[in-house]
C-alpha positions as semicolon CSV with decimal commas, in nm:
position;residue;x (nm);y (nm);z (nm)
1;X;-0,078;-14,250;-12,318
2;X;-0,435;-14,095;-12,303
3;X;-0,468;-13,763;-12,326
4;X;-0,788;-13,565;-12,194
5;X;-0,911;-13,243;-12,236
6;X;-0,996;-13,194;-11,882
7;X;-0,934;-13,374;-11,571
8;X;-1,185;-13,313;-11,268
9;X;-1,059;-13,411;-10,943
10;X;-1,344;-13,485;-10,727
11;X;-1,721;-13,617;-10,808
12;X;-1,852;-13,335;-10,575
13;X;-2,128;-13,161;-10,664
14;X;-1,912;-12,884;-10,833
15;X;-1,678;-13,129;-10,987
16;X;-2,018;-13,306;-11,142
17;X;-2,141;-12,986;-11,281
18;X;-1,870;-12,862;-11,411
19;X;-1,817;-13,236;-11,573
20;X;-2,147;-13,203;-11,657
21;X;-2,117;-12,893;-11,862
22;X;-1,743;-12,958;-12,032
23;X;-1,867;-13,345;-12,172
24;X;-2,194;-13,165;-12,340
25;X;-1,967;-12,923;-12,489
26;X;-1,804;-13,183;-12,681
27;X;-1,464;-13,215;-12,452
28;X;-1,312;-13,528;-12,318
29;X;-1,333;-13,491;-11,958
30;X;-1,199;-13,738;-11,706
31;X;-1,344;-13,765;-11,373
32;X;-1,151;-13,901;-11,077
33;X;-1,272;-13,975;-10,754
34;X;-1,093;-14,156;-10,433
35;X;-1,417;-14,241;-10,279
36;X;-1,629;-14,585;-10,366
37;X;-1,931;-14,321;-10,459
38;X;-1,989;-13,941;-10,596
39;X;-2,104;-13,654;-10,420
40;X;-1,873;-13,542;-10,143
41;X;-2,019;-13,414;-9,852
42;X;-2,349;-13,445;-9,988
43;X;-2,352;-13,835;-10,057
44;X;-2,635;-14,049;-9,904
45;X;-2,578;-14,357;-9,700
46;X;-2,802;-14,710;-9,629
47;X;-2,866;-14,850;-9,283
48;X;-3,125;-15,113;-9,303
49;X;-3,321;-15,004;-9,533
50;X;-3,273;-14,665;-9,442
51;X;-3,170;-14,401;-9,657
52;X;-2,999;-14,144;-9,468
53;X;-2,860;-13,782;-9,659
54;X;-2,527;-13,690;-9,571
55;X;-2,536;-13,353;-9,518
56;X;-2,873;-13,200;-9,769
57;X;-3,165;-13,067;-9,648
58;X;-3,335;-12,959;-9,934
59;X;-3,149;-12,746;-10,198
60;X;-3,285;-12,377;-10,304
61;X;-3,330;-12,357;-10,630
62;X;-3,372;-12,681;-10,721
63;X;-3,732;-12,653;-10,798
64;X;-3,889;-12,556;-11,135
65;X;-3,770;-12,201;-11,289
66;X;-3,472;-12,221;-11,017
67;X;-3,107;-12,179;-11,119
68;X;-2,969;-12,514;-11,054
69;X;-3,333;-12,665;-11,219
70;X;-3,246;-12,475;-11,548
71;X;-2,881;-12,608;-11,502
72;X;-2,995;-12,998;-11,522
73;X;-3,262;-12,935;-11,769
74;X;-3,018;-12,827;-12,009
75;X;-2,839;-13,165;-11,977
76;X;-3,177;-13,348;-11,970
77;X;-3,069;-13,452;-11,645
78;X;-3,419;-13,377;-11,522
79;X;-3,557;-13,640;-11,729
80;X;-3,398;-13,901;-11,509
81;X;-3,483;-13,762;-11,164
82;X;-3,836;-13,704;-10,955
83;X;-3,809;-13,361;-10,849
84;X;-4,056;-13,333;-10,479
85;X;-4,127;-12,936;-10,494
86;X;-4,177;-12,823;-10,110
87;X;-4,426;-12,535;-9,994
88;X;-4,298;-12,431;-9,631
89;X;-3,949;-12,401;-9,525
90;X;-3,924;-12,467;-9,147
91;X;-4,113;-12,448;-8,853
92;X;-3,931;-12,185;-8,626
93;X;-3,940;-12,248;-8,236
94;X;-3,789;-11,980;-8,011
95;X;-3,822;-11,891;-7,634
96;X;-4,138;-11,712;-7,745
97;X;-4,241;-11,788;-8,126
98;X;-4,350;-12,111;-8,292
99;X;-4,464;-12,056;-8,638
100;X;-4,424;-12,223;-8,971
101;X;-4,218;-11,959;-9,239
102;X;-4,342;-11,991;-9,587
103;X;-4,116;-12,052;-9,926
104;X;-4,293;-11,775;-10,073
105;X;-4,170;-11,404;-10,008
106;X;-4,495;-11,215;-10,020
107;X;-4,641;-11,504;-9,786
108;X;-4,327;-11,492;-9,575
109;X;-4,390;-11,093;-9,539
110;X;-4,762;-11,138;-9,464
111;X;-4,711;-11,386;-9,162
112;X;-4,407;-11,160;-9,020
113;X;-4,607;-10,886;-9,036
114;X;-4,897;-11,050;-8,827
115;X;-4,648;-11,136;-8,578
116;X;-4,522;-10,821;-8,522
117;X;-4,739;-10,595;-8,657
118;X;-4,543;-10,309;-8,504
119;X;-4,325;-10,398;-8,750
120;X;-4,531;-10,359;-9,043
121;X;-4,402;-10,073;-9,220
122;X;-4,038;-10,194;-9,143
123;X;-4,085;-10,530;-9,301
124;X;-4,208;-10,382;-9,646
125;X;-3,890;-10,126;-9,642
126;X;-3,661;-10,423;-9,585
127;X;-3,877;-10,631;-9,844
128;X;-3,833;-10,380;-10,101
129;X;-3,443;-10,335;-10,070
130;X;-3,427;-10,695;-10,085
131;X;-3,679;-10,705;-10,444
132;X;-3,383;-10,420;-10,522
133;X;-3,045;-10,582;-10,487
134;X;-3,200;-10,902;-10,623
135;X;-3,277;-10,681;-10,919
136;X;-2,913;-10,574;-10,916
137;X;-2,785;-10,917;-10,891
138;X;-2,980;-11,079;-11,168
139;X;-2,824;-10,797;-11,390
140;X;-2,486;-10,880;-11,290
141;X;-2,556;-11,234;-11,381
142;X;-2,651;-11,176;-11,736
143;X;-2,370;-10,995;-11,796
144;X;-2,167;-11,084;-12,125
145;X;-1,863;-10,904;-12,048
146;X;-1,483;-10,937;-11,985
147;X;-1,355;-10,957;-11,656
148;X;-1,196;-10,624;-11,631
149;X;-1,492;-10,442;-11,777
150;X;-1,684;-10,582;-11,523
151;X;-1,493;-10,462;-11,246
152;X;-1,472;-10,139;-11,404
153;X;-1,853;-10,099;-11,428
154;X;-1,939;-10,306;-11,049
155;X;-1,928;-9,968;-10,861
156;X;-2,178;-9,760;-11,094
157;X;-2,396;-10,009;-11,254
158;X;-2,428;-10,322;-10,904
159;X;-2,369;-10,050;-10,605
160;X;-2,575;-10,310;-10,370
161;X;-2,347;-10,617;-10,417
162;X;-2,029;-10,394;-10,348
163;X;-2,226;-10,266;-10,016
164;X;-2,336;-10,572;-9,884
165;X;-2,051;-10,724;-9,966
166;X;-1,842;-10,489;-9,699
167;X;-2,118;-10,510;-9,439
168;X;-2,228;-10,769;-9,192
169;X;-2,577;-10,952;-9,190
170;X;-2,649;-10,761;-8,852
171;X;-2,540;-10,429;-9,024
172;X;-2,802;-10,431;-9,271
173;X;-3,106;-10,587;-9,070
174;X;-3,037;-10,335;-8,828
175;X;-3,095;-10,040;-9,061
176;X;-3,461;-10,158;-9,087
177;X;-3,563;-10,334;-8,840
178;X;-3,559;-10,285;-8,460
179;X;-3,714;-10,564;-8,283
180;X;-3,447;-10,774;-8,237
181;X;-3,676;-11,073;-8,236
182;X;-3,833;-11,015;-8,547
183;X;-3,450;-10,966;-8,641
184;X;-3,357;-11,314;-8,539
185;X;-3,660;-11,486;-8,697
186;X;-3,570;-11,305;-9,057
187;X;-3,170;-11,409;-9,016
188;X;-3,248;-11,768;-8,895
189;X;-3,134;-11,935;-9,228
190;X;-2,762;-11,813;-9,110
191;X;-2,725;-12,166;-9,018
192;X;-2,722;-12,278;-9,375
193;X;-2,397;-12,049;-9,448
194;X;-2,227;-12,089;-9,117
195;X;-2,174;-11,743;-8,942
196;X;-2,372;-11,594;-8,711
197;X;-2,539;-11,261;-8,870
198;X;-2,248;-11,035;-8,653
199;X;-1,966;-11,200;-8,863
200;X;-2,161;-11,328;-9,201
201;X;-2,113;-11,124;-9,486
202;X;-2,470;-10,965;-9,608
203;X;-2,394;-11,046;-9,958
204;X;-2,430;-11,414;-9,841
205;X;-2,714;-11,379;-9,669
206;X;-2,896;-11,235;-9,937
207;X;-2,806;-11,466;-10,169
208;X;-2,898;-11,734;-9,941
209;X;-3,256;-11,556;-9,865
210;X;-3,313;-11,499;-10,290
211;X;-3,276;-11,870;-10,328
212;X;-3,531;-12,024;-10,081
213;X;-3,767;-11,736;-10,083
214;X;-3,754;-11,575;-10,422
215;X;-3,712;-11,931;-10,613
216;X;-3,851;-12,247;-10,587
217;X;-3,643;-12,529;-10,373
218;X;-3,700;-12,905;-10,389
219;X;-3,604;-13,275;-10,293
220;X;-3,492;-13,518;-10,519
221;X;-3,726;-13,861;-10,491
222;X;-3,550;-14,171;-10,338
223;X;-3,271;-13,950;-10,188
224;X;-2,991;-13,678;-10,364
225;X;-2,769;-13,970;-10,479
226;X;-3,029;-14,041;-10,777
227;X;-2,945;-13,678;-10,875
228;X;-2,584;-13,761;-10,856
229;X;-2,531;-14,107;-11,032
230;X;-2,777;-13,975;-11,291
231;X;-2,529;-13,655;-11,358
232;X;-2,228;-13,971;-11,373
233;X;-2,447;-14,158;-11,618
234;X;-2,524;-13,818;-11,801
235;X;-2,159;-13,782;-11,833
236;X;-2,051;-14,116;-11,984
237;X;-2,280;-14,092;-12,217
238;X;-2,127;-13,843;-12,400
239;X;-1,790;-14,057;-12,390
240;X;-1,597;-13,931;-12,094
241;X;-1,497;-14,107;-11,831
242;X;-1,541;-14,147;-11,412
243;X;-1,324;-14,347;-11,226
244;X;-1,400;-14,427;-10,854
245;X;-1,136;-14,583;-10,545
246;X;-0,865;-14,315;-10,747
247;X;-0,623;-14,069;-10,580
248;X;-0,425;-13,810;-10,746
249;X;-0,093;-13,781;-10,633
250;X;0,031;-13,528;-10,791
251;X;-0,067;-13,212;-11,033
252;X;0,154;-13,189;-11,290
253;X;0,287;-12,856;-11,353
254;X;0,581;-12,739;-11,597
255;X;0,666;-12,357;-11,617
256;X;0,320;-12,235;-11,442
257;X;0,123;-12,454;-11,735
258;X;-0,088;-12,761;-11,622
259;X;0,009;-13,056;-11,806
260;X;-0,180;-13,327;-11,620
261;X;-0,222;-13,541;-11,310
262;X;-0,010;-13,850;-11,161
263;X;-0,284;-14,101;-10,955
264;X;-0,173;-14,300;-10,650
265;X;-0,106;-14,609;-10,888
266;X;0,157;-14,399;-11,088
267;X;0,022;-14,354;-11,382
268;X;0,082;-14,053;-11,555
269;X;-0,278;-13,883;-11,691
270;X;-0,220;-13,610;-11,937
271;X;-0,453;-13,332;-11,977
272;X;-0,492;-12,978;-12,137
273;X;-0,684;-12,823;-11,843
274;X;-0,728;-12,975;-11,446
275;X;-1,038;-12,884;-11,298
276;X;-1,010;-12,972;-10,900
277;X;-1,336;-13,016;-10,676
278;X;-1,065;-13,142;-10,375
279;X;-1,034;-12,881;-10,108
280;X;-0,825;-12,573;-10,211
281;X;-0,588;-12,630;-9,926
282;X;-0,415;-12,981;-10,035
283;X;-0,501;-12,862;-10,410
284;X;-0,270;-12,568;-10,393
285;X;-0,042;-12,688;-10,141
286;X;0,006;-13,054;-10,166
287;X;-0,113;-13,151;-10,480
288;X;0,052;-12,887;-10,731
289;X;0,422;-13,013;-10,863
290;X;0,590;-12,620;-10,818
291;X;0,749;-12,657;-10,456
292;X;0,798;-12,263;-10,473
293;X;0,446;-12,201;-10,561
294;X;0,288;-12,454;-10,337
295;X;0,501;-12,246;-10,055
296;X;0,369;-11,958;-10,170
297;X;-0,037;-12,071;-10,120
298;X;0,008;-12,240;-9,840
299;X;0,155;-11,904;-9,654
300;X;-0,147;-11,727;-9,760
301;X;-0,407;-12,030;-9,731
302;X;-0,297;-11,985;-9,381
303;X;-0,479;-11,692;-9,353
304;X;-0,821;-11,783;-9,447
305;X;-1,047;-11,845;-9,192
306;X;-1,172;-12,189;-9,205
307;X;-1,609;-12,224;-9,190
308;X;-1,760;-12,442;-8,867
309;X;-1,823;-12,793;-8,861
310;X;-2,063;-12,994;-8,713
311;X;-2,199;-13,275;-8,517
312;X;-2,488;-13,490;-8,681
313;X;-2,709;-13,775;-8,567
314;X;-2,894;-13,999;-8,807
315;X;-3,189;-14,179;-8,651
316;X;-3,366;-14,445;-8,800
317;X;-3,696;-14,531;-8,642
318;X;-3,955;-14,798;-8,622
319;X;-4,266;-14,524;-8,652
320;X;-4,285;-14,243;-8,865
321;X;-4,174;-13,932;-8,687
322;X;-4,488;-13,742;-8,781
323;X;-4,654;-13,972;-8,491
324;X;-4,414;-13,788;-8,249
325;X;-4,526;-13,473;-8,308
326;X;-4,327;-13,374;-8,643
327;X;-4,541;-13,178;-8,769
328;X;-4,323;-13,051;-9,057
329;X;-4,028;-13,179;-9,237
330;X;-3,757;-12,928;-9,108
331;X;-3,741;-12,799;-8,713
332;X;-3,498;-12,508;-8,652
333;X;-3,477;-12,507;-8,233
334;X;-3,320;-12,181;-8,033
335;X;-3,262;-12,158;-7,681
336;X;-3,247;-11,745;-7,784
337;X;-3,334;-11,482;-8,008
338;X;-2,957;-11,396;-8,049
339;X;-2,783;-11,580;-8,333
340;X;-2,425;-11,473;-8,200
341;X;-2,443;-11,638;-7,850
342;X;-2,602;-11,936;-8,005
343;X;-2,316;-12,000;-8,234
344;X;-2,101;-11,880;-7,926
345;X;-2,257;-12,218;-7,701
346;X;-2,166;-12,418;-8,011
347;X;-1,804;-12,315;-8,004
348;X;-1,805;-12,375;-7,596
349;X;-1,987;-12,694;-7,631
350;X;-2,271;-12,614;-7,491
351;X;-2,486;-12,869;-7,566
352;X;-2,769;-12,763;-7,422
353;X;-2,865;-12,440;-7,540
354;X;-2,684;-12,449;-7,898
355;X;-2,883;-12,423;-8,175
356;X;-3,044;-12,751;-8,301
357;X;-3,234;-12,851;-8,665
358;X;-3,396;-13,186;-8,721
359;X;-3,460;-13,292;-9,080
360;X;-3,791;-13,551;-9,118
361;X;-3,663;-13,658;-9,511
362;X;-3,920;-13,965;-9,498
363;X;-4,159;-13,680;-9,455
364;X;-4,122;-13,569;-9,786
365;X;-4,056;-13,878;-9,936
366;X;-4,161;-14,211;-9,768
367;X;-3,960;-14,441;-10,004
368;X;-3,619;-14,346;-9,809
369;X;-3,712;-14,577;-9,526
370;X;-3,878;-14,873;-9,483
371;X;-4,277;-14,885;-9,469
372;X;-4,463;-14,753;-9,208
373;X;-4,104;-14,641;-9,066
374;X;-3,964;-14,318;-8,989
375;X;-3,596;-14,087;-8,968
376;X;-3,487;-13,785;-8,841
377;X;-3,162;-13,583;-8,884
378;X;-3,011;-13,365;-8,604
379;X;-2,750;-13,143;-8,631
380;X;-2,551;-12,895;-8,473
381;X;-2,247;-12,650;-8,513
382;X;-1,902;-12,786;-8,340
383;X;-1,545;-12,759;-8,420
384;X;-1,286;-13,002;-8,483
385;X;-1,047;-12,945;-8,205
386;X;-1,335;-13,030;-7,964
387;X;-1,318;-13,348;-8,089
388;X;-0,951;-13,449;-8,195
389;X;-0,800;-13,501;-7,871
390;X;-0,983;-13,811;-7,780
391;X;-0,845;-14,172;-7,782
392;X;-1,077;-14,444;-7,962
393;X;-1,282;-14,547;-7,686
394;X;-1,297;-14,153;-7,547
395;X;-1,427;-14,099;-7,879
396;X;-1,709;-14,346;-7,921
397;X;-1,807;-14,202;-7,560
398;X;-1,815;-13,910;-7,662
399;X;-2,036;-13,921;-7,934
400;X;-2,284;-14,069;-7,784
401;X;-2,304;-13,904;-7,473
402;X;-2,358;-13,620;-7,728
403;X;-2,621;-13,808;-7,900
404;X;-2,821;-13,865;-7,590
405;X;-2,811;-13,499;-7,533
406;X;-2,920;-13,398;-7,846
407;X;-3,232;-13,699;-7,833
408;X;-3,314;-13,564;-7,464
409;X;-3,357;-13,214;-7,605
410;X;-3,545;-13,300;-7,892
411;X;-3,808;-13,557;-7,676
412;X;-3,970;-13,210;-7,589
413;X;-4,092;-13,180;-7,931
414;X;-4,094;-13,535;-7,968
415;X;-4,211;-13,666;-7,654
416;X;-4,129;-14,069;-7,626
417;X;-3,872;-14,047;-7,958
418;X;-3,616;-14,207;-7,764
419;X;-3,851;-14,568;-7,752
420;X;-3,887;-14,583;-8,095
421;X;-3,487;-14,579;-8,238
422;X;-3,377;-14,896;-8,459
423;X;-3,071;-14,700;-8,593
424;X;-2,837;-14,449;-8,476
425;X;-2,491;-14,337;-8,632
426;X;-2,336;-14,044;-8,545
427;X;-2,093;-13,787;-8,747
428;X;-1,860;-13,533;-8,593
429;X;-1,627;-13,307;-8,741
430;X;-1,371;-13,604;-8,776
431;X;-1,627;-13,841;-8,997
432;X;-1,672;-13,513;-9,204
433;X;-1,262;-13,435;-9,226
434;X;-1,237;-13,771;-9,298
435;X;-1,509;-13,859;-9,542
436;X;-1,517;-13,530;-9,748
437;X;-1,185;-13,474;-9,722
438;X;-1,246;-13,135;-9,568
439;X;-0,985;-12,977;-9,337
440;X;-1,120;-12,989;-9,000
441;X;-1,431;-13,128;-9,092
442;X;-1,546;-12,699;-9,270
443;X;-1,897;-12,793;-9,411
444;X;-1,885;-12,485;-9,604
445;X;-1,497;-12,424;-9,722
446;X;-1,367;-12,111;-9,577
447;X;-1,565;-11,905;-9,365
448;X;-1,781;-11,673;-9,569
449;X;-1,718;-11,348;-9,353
450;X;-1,671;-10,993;-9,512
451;X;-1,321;-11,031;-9,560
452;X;-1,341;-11,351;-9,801
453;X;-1,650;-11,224;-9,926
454;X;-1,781;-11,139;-10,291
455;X;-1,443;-11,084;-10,497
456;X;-1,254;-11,144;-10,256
457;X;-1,308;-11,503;-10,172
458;X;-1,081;-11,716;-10,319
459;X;-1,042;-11,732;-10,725
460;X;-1,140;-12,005;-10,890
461;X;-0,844;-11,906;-11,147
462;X;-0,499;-12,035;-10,987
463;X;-0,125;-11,890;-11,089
464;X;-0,111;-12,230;-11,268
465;X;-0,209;-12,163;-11,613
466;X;-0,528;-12,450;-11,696
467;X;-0,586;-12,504;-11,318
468;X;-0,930;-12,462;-11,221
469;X;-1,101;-12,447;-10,862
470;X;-1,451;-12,583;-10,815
471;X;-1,660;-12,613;-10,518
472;X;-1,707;-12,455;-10,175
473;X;-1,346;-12,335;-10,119
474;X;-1,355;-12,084;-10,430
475;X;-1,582;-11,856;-10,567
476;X;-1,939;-11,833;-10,510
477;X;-1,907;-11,995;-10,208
478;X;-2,064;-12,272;-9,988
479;X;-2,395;-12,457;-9,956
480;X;-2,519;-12,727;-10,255
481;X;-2,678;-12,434;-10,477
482;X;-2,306;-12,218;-10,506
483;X;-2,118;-12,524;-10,627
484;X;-2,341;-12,626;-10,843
485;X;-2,305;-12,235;-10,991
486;X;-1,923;-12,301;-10,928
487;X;-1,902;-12,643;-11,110
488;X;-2,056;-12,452;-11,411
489;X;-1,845;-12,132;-11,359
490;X;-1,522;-12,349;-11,328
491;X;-1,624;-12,541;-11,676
492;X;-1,681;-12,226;-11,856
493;X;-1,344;-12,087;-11,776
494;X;-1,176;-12,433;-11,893
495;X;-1,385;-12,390;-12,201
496;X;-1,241;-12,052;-12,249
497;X;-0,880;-12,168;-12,216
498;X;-0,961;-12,472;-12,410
499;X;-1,042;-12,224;-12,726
């Protein structure tokens, strides 16, 4: 019987990293995954010729000097990918504003503050608290210290992260600015954590803001998969192993120790450590062999708020979108300045005035679609009950009565778009329950509100000695850039049991 040092459940991105990591440090890692492909929730998919990303955007950080850069290049993993650096971030329409918002932080402050000059003296206050906590949180990073210590020290030595870890995104804007439009520009990129700046945690938010504007973020040439399969090759090369079209059935557990995994074919996988990049909820509840334990989790998994969903449309089309009037790669559309009542119309269905973002990848990188073609990406917020109640044929009404809504919208930015679709597939919070295995289709884990923020979101330690958590439902949190950090983070704790 084979014996491994670690078994990863899950080719996500933060089982990949932290796969990555453990094979490089001379382990024997196993990788199992039930899909046909890696990735998760961030996959890619063909139409056609078309190239179409799952759920990815762009990922901050990615770019050169970046966190999740330094990460691959460590791994030569860089070597094997074209990295496509981008300049501006998204071109920001609301009721009264249409401007294009710059990667860069000092350009980003320069263009607000010709906006709304008013303003001016506000905007550098807030700029320099956020050059301060991102001080603060790069120090807290490069700590070498145990656990405990850490904790001890957090108050004195990081007050910032403690603060905005209590407060909400609202809470601090508010304390230095006042127009509440210049408010709503600044906290747009809530949408890319999930909670409207009322309920999202400000730690999040900054975190968020440090890695698009303070770092460098990029695309990955001919589509995020490349980056993926070449982290699987990376892997194999130093001897371990990644098995696709595999299930676990069961984590096996004796006295609170992890002593391996049983797959869906029976067969009995031993392992020193268990790394899982499956969702927390069937990990601690389903998967774990302790019946009184998995009671235990599941009573206070219950508790957890659960992040949004969403509905997404994947056009292919037989021009390039830029001939319709996309003008930049990324679109973020508002029907109003306030981020609250727009997550609000997503939760009622309103979809009309809920928030909108189209995605032009071929943009960046023609080779994801046929020549002299085009694609765009629309997606919105939406919850899984809105969607589970429907019979087959409701269903496949449904969606694309919802399509044609969100393609009637859009043809005001895109006048005539509707003439020119080859290809359209739809996901909704089902595909994404479904396909990523997520309960109710969360795109992000659990909902990253003050409550389950900072330290205490979930642990990526479990009360199963060896078991390891990885990916959006534990610590850092959600979004592409915190599980690759959790992938790592997860590795370097298995490494520490390991010794």
């Amino acid at each position: 019987m084979k014996e491994y040092d670690c078994i990863i459940i899950g080719a996500g991105i933060g089982g990949l990293a932290a796969g990555l990591k453990l094979s490089y440090s001379g382990k024997k890692v196993l990788v199992i995954e039930k899909q046909t492909v890696c990735a998760g929730l961030a996959t890619t998919f063909t139409r056609k010729g078309f190239v179409f990303e799952s759920s990815l955007h762009c990922v901050d950080s990615l770019g050169e000097g970046g966190e999740v850069r330094e990460f691959l290049e460590e791994f030569g993993v860089d070597k094997m990918v074209e990295f496509i650096e981008l300049k501006d971030f998204c071109r920001l329409i609301y009721p009264d504003h249409d401007f294009l918002v710059d990667f860069n932080c000092d350009n980003l402050a320069a263009s607000l503050k010709k906006d709304f000059p008013a303003e001016s003296k506000n905007i550098d206050r807030l700029f320099r608290e956020y050059k301060k906590f991102f001080e603060q949180f790069d120090r807290f990073c490069d700590l070498k210290l145990p656990g405990w210590i850490v904790m001890l020290i957090l108050p004195f030595r990081f007050p910032l992260l403690i603060k905005t870890s209590l407060i909400s995104v609202e809470q601090f804007i508010s304390k230095f600015i006042s127009d509440p439009k210049l408010a709503s520009v600044i906290t747009d990129i809530w949408r890319f954590v999930g909670l409207p700046p009322r309920r999202l945690a400000a730690l999040y938010y900054l975190l968020v803001f440090k890695g698009y504007y303070y770092s460098h973020t990029a695309y990955i040439k001919g589509g995020f998969m490349r980056l993926f399969e070449a982290i699987v090759k990376k892997i194999k090369e130093q001897g371990s192993e990644v098995r696709f079209n595999t299930s676990i059935k069961k984590i096996i557990v004796e006295g609170r120790v992890v002593k391996g995994v049983v797959t869906d074919r029976d067969e009995k996988i031993l392992s020193k450590t268990v790394i899982s990049n499956a969702n927390a909820i069937e990990t601690l509840t389903e998967l774990i062999d302790d019946p009184l334990l998995a009671k235990n989790y599941s009573q206070q998994l219950a508790r957890i708020e659960k992040s949004i969903s969403a509905v997404q449309v994947y056009l292919g089309l037989d021009i390039p979108a830029k001939e319709l009037g996309m003008d930049h790669f990324m679109f973020s559309i508002n029907t109003t300045y306030d981020h609250n009542e727009s997550f609000d119309f997503s939760l009622k269905q309103d979809y009309q005035r809920c928030s909108l973002l189209l995605t032009d990848h071929a943009q960046i990188d023609p080779s994801v679609v046929p020549a002299g073609k085009g694609s765009i990406l629309i997606i919105s917020f939406d919850t899984f009950q809105h969607w589970s109640k429907f019979a087959k044929e409701e269903y496949r009404i449904k969606k694309i009565e919802v399509a044609r809504q969100f393609i009637e919208r859009v043809e005001k930015y895109l006048p005539g778009l509707s003439k020119h679709i080859e290809i359209m597939e739809v996901a909704t919070p089902l595909t994404i329950a479904r396909y990523g295995s997520s309960p109710e289709g969360a795109i992000y884990g659990f909902a990253q509100t003050i409550p389950q923020s900072g330290m205490n979101r979930l642990s990526q330690e479990t009360k199963v000695k060896g078991l390891y958590l990885a990916g959006a439902w534990t610590r850092p949190g959600g979004g592409a850039h915190a599980c690759f950090v959790s992938g790592r983070d997860a590795a370097e704790l298995a490494l520490r049991y390991l010794r």
